[in-house]
C-alpha positions, 0 to 999 in steps of 0.5 A: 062389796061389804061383807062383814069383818074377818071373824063374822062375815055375813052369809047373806050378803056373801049368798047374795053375791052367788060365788063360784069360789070362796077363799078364806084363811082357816082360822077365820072360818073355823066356825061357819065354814060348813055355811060357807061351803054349802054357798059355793066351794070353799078354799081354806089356807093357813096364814101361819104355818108352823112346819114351813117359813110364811113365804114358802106358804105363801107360794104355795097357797098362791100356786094353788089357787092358780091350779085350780083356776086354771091358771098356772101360766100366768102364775109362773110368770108372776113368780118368775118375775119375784125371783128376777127381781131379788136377783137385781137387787142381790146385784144391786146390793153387791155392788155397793158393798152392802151384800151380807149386812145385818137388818132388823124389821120392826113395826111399831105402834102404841097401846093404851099410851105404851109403845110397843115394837114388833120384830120379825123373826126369820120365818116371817114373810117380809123377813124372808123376802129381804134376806132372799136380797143378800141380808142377814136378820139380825133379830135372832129369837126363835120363829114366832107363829106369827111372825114376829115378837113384841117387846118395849122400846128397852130392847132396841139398844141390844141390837146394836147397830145394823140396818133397822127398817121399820114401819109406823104411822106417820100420826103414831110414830112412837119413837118421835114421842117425847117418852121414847125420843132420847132413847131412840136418839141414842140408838146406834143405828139411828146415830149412823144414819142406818134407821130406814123408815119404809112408810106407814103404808107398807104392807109385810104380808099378803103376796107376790106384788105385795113382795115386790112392792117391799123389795122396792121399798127397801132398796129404795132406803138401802141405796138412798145417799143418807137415811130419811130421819125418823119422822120423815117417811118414804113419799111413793106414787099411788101407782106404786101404792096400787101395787099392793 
């Protein structure tokens, strides 16, 4: 059900649908959360927490909102299944020699015809999840609150060469322009085949199925023979896509 964007929900339609339970990140609701609390109990989080990494928040709002669902059970085996499937792929990874590897994860788009790249710092979510695989972030400026930084295309021939994921849209893919395709062609890691393009339907946040589907998807690229080409993105079923 339609119930208003993200910064203005609407409280009747929200009314309408007679909730048990709202939950809301804080920042969204700072303004009507006492309109909101007066529809049904109102459970607000913090999507960007300073004093701990993303995941860890993460986990946490996960395992609250589990408790107070009475369903911490169910949660458990979830998360358990999380941990099962980093320690495949750390194994995955050992064996083939790529344990300790340098990554970086970026999310490109453009902006008013200016390419803009985002790169992940360490306490980002989806940073965490593919360090948890035996990786090392290789992008090395201080946590963002939002988990990344943007910076122009410029900066990416400072990265050297490492494993570079990224995520753009197949009709916005902002290194298959014209202005940034020469630069890009000379990057060290696109020339050693190390640029791994995860699909434009990848999702970096959200969570433990969201982190499992990413764990998916990069060890889908890491182990794949050759990288994909810049322009060709990761083709995936829609089962894996609900996933999300």
């Amino acid at each position: 059900v339609d119930v208003g964007t993200r910064q203005a929900p609407g409280l009747e339609s929200i009314a309408a649908l007679q909730p048990d339970l709202i939950i809301a990140a804080a920042s969204r609701v700072a303004e009507n959360y006492d309109e909101l609390s007066a529809i049904a109990p109102t459970l607000v989080f913090d999507n960007y927490p300073t004093d701990i990494t993303h995941y860890e928040s993460t986990i946490q709002t996960f395992n609250t909102i589990a408790d107070i669902l009475g369903r911490q059970s169910e949660a458990e085996a979830v998360l358990a299944e999380v941990e099962a499937k980093f320690a495949e792929a750390r194994a995955q990874l050992e064996a083939a020699g790529k344990s300790g590897e340098k990554f970086v994860l970026a999310q490109a788009y453009s902006s008013d015809n200016v390419a803009q790249v985002r790169l992940f710092t360490d306490n980002a979510l989806a940073v965490q999840v593919i360090a948890q695989l035996g990786l090392e972030n290789g992008w090395t400026e201080a946590a963002q609150p939002f988990g990344f930084s943007t910076v122009s295309v410029e900066a990416l021939p400072e990265l050297g060469d490492l494993n570079f994921f990224y995520v753009v849209q197949d009709d916005d893919n902002v290194f298959a322009t014209d202005a940034v395709a020469p630069l890009w062609e000379n990057l060290e890691f696109v020339k050693n085949n190390h640029a791994y393009p995860l699909g434009g339907d990848t999702w970096l946040f959200g969570g433990p199925y969201s982190i499992n589907l990413l764990v998916d998807i990069v060890m889908d690229a890491l182990l794949a023979e050759t990288a994909l080409l810049p322009a060709a993105a990761p083709v995936r079923s829609s089962s894996r896509g609900q996933a999300l």
